[in-house]
N, C-alpha and C positions, 0 to 999 in steps of 0.2 A: 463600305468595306473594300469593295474590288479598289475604288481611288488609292487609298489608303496605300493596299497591297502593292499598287503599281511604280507609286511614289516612293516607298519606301524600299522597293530593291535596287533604286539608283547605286545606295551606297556599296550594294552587294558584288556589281560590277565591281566598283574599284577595288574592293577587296579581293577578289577573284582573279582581278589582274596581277596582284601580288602573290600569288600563287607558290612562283616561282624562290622569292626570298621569306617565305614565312617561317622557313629552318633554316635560312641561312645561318652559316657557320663563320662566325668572326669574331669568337673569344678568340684572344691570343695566348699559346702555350709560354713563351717567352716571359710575358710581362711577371708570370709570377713566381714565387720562391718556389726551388724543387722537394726542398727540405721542411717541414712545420713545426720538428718537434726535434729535438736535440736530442737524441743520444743519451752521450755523456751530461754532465752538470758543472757548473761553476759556481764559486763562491769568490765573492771579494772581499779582502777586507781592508778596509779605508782609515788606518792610525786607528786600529780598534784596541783600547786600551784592557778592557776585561773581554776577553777572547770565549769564556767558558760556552756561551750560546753557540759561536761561530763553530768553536772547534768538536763541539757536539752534535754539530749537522755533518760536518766534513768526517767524522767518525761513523756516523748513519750512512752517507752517500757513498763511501768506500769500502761498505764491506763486515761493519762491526767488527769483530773481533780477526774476522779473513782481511782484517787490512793491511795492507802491504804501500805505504805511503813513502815516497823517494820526495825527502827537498833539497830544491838546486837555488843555487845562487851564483850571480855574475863570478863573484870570487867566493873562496874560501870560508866558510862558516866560521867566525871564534870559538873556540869551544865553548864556551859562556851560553854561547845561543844557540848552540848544538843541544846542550843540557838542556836551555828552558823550552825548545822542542820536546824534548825527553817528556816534560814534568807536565807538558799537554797533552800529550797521546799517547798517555801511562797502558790505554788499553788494547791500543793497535798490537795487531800480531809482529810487527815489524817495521821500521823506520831506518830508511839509510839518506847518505848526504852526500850530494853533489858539487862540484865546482866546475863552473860551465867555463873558465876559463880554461882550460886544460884538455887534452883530450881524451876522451870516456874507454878505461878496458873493457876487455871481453865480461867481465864479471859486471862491470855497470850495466854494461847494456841488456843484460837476461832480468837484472834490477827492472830497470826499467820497462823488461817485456812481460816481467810478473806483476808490476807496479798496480793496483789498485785506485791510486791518486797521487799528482806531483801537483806541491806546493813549491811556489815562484816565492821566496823571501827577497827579503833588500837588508844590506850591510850599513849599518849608520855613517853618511857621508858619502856614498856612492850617490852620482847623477843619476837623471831617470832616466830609466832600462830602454830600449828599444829592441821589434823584431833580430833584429840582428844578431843579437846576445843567444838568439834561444837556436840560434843553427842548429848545434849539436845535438836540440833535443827536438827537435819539430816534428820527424816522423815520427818517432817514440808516442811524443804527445796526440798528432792527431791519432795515433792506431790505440791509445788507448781510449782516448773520447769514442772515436767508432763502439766501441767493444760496451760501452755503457760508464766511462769509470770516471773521474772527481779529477778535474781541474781546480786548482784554491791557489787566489796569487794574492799578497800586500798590493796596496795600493797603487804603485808606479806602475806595477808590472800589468795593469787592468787594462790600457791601452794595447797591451800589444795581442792581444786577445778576441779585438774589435777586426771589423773585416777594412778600416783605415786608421793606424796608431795618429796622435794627433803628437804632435810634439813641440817645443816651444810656449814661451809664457805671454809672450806677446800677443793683443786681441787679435792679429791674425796668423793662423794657425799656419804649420806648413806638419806635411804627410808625408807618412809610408805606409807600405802594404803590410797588414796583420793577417793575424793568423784566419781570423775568419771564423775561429770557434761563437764568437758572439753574433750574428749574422747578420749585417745591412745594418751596425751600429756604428757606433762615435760613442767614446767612454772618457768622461774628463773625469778623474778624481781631485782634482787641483780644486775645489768649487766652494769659494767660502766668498767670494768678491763676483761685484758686478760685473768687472771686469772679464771672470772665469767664464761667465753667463753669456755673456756677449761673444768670447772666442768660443765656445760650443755651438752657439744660435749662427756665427759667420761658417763655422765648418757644414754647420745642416744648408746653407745659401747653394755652397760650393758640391754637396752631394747632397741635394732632396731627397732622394729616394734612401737615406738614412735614418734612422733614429737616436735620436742625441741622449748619451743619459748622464746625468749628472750627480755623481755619488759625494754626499757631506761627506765631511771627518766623525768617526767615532760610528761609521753605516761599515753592517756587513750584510750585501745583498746575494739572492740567491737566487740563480737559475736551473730549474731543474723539468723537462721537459720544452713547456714556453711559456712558463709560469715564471715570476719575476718578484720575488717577497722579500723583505728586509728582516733582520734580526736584532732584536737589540736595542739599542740606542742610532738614533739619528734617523736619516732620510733619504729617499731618492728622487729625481724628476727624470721623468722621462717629456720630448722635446717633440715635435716633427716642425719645420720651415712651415710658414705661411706663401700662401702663392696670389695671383690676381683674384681669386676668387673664395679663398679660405684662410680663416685665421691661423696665425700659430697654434698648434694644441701642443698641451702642457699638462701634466697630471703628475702630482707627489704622495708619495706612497710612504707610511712608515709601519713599525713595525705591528703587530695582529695585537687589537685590546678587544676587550670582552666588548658585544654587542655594534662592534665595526660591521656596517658592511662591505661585502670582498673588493668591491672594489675603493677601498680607502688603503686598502693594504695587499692586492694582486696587480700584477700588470699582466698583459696577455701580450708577449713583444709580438708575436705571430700576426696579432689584429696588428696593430702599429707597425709593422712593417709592411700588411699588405696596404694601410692609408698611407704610408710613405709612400709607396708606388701609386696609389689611385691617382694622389695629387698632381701627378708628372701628367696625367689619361686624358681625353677628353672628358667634360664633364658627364654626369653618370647619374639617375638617369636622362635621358635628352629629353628637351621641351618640347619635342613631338616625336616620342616616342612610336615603333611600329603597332596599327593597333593589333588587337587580342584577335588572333584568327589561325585555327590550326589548320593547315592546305590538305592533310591527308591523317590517317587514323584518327583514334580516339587519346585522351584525358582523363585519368580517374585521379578524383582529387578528393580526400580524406581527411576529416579535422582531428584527428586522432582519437581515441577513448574508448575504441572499438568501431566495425563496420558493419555498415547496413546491411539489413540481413538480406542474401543471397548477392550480394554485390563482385564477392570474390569469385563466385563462381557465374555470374554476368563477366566476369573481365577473365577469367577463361574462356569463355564464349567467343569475345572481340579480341581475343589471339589465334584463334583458331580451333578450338574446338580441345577438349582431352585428348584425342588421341593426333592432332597434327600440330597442336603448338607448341613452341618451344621458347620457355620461360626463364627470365635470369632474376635472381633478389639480387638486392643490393642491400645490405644492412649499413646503418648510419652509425659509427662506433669510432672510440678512440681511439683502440687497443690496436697494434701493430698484426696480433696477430687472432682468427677467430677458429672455433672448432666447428666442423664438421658432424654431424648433420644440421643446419640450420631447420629450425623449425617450419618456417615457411615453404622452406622447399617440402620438406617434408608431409606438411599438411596438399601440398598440389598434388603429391605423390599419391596419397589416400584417396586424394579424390578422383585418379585416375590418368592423371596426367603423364605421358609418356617421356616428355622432356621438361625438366628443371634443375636447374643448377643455382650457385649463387656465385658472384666477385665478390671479391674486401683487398685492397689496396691500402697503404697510406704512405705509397712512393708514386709520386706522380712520375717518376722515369716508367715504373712498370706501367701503367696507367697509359703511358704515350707512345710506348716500342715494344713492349713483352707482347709479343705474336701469340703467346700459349695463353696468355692473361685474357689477351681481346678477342678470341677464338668464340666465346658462347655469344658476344654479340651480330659477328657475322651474320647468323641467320636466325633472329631470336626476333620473334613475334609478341614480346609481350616482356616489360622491364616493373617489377613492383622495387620503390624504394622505400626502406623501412623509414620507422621511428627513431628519435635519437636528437641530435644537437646538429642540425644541419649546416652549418659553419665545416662540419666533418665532408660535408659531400664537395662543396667549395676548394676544399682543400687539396683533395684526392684528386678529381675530376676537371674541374673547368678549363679548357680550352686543350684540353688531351685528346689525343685518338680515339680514346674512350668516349668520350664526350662527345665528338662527330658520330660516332657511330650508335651513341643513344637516341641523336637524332634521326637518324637514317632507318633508325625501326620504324617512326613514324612515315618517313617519306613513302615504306613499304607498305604502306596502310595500316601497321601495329598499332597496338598499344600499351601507354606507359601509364600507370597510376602507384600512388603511395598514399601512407598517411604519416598525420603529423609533421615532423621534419621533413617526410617523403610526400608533403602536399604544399609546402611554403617550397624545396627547391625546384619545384618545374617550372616557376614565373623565372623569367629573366629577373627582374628584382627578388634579391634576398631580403626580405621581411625576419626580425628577432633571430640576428644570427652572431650574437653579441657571445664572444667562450668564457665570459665569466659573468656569471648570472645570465637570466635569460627575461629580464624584465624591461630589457628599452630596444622597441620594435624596430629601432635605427642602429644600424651598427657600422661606424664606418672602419672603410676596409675587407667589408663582407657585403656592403648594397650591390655590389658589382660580380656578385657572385653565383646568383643563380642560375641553374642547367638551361634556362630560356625555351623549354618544350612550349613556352607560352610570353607573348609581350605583351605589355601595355598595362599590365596587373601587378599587383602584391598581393600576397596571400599568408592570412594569419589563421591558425590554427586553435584548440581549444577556446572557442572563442568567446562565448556565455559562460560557459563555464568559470573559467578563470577573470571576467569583465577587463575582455582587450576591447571593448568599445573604445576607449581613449585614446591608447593605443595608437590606432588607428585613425580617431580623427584629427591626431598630432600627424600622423606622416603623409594622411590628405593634406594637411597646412603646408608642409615640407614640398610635397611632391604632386599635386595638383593634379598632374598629367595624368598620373598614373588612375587605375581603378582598383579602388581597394574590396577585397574580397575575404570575407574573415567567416570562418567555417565552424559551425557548432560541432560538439562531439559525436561520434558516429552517425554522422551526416555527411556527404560528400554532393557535387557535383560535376556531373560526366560532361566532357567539351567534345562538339565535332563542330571542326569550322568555327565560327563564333557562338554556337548556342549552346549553355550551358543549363542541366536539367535538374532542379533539388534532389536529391533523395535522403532518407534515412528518417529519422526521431527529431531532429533536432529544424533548425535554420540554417540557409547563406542569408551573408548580410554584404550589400551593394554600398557600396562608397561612390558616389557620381559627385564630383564639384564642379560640372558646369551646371549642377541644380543650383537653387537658390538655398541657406541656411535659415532655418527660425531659430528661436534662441526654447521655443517650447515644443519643439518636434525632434524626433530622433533624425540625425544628418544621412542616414541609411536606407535603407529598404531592404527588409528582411524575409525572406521567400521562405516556405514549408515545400515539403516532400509531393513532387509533380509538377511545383512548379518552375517556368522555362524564363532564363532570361538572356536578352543578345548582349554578347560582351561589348561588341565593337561598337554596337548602336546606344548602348547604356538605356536601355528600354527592357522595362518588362512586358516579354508576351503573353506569358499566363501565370497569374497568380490562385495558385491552387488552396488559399485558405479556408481551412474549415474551419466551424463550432469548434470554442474550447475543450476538450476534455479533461478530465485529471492528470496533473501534472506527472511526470515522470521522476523517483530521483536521478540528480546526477550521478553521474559514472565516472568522475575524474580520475586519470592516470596521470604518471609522472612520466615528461615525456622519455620516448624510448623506450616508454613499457606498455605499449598499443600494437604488439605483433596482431599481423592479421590471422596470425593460427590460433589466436583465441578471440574472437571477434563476439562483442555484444550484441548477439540474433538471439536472443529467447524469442517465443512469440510472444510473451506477456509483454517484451518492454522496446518491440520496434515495429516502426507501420509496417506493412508487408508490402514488398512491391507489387504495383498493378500486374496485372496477369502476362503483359507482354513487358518486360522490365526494363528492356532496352526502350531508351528514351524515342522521340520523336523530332522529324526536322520540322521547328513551332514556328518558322516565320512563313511557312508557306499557308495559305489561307483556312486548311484545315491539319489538323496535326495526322501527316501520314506517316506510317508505320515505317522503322525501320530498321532491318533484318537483324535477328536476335545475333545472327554472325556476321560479320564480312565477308562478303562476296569471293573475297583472293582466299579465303579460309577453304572454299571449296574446289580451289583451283591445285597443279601440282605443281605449279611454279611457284608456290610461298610455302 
């Protein structure tokens, strides 16, 4: 045993020397969009010959019967098609008409500051429109998209809409600057020939970090949020470049039929715009990634469904105690904006706790410069991230001020835990962070997305429950490097340094591929509650398995709805922690105790 012990803290060294970069900070704030979610909404429509769908959405998205719809045109409307305006949006509260040739009075322009929604038409025999055309209205338009309101342009006019117009029919394209309402796009509505395919595939060569989308004849598509759906008749492709090391991706979406699933008929532009930019990255993750080693505080990591009993209040303990720590939620949500009082703060509240508060963000500017925003983090001892679709924390967060400074709790010996969403984003790998469905573990565009309180891991959540065994031993195929760690329901395990301790009802299950595969063994290793495994070494120290008892039911939730203010601790249906519940450091030769608090808990300089 002593041999054993003596040999095996070799690797402890090198890990210990890395001390210095185990939170290192080098997400970049730049590389990614500030913006995820649009505003306003667009619709195209592409020679759509029975309009009634399209212009039934465009009637929804502006307001129902408060619609106030202005359309403009390069020139002058005929009356003809003034009228069959009319006999479409018999139920708009009002409709007036524009001629962008000309210069707009004082009465157009209140038009347009009341406007609702401006549709972009085309005149039979006009060439196709370019930014240029839309001068007179550009402010108008972006301050009404601001404001939430309905952009809907005919076909020609879909390019200038794109953050690059493409212009010309020739397979190579030549540019100007758009408006940008479509964001990090290329929109060719021309798309019936091989040809068309190839001048859109040559524009995505020339700006990678694009999204090519290619809308058929008889397609009216719709974006609304960063949702991307078709109506109707026809179809769309959305495009990204191929580069040295990945193929083209290419996906055609058409309109919603019974028993589709979403993603036959959703595009998420958000995801494909952040894999447009990954592909520019260095590859992600690296083939020898940092390993799993936290230099300073603790890890609470939660598979959602509820939490082990007394766990919440073990991780007020490793913040400092009820009355010296100070506590921030983070809730994992789409919604722009959330009410006050969050539950969880609430429940810390009850339980004593002197300081809690919570952020909610989904403006990375605020995220990266609001001084009043990043104020709870300054001196916060203790960060719980909720439940929810954690693609949402990715979005908010990564590589912001905020984000340095979640680390920096730790470097102060804090501690960070979550569940669910808020236990898949602490690994540097985002594990199922896919925004439309949430059933393929890989998501590109989101792998590169997690808050990194931890490397070398992936982390999947409800894990038995929902059977992510496969899951999981697809993105060990993928990603080798990494160690997969998939967390039963109200089960977590607590990290200091590299050791990580079971607790709760359920299992962790170890993903190691420099083990060997049988084709009749599980590819895992699956630990109960006490017992300890070293991340970095991919060794288990102690396996705490008992006799089977009677099984448990499951307790599956939908994720998101695993607040830890109603946490699964009956005593009938969760082990109880051993008497001293704060884990032990397991790789020293006997498991010595270690302090129910942090040391800096008792000091007044934390």
């Amino acid at each position: 045993m002593r041999h054993f012990q003596l040999t095996s803290l070799l690797p402890f060294s090198l890990l210990f020397s890395s001390l210095a970069i185990s939170q290192e900070f080098d997400e970049k704030f730049d590389h990614w969009p500030n913006h995820h979610t649009l505003r306003g909404a667009i619709v195209i429509l592409n020679e759509v010959q029975d309009t009634q769908q399209a212009d039934q959405a465009i009637f929804q998205l502006t307001g129902k019967e408060d619609s106030n719809i202005v359309v403009a045109a390069r020139t002058g409307l005929p009356e003809q098609q003034q009228k069959r305006f009319g006999d479409r949006f018999t139920e708009v509260n009002s409709i007036s008409f524009l001629d962008l040739s000309v210069a707009l009075t004082q009465d157009q322009n209140e038009l347009l500051n009341d406007a609702t929604g401006i549709y972009l038409t085309t005149v039979s025999g006009e060439n196709k429109p370019a930014p240029i055309h839309l001068k007179p209205i550009i402010e108008p338009i972006r301050s009404l998209f601001k404001r939430g309101g309905l952009v809907a342009v005919d076909g020609d006019w879909a390019g200038c809409l794109s953050t690059k117009s493409m212009s010309g029919d020739k397979s190579v394209p030549e540019f100007s600057p758009g408006l940008g309402l479509l964001p990090d796009s290329i929109v060719e509505t021309r798309f019936s020939t091989n040809t068309d395919r190839l001048r859109l595939k040559s524009a995505l060569v020339s700006y990678p970090r694009s999204v090519g989308i290619g809308i058929n004849k008889e397609t009216a598509l719709v974006l609304q949020g960063r949702k991307c759906q078709v109506i109707g008749k026809g179809s769309a492709t959305f495009f990204l470049a191929a580069n040295t090391r990945l193929p083209q991706r290419e996906q055609t979406i058409g309109s919603r039929q019974p028993g589709m699933r979403p993603t036959s008929y959703l595009v998420d532009l958000t995801e494909w715009r952040r894999d447009a930019i990954d592909r520019t990255l260095p590859p992600f993750p690296s083939k020898q990634p940092r390993p799993p080693f936290v230099s300073k505080g603790t890890l609470v990591i939660v598979g959602g469904g509820g939490m082990p009993k007394n766990l919440m209040s073990d991780f007020v303990d490793m913040a400092g105690g009820k009355e010296m720590a100070r506590l921030v939620y983070i809730p994992c949500s789409e919604q722009w904006e959330l009410p006050a009082p969050q539950r969880t703060v609430e429940m810390w509240k009850k339980m004593g706790v002197k300081s809690a508060t919570f952020l909610h963000t989904k403006d990375r500017l605020v995220a990266n410069a609001d001084q009043d925003f990043l104020k709870p983090l300054a001196d916060a001892t203790g960060i719980w991230f909720g439940g929810g679709r954690q693609w949402n924390f990715a979005d908010s967060y990564y590589g912001t001020q905020a984000h340095r400074m979640m680390k920096e709790v730790l470097l102060r010996g804090g501690v960070i835990g979550g569940s669910s969403a808020g236990a898949s984003i602490q690994a540097r790998y985002l594990a199922r962070a896919t925004p439309i469905e949430n059933f393929r573990i890989m998501a590109p565009g989101y792998e590169r997305g997690g808050l990194g309180f931890i490397s070398g891991v992936a982390i999947d959540q409800h894990f038995t429950q929902r059977g992510r065994q496969k899951d999981m031993t697809q993105l060990m195929a993928t990603h080798p490097q990494l160690l997969g760690i998939g967390l039963d329901e109200a089960t977590a395990i607590i990290v200091r340094q590299s050791t990580a301790r079971v607790v709760g009802r359920g299992k962790a299950h170890f993903y190691d591929r420099r083990l060997p595969i049988f084709p009749d063994q599980p590819d895992y290793i699956a630990l109960p509650e006490g017992s300890t495994y070293h991340l970095a070494e991919r060794e288990v120290l102690f396996d705490a398995t008992a006799p089977k008892t009677d099984e448990l039911p499951d307790q599956p939730d939908a994720d998101g709805q695993n607040d830890p203010a109603t946490p699964v601790d009956q005593e009938s249906s969760i082990l109880p922690l051993r008497p001293n519940s704060v884990f032990k450091n397991s790789f020293l030769e006997n498991w010595s105790s270690w302090p129910s608090t942090p040391s800096w808990s008792k000091s007044s300089s934390f």
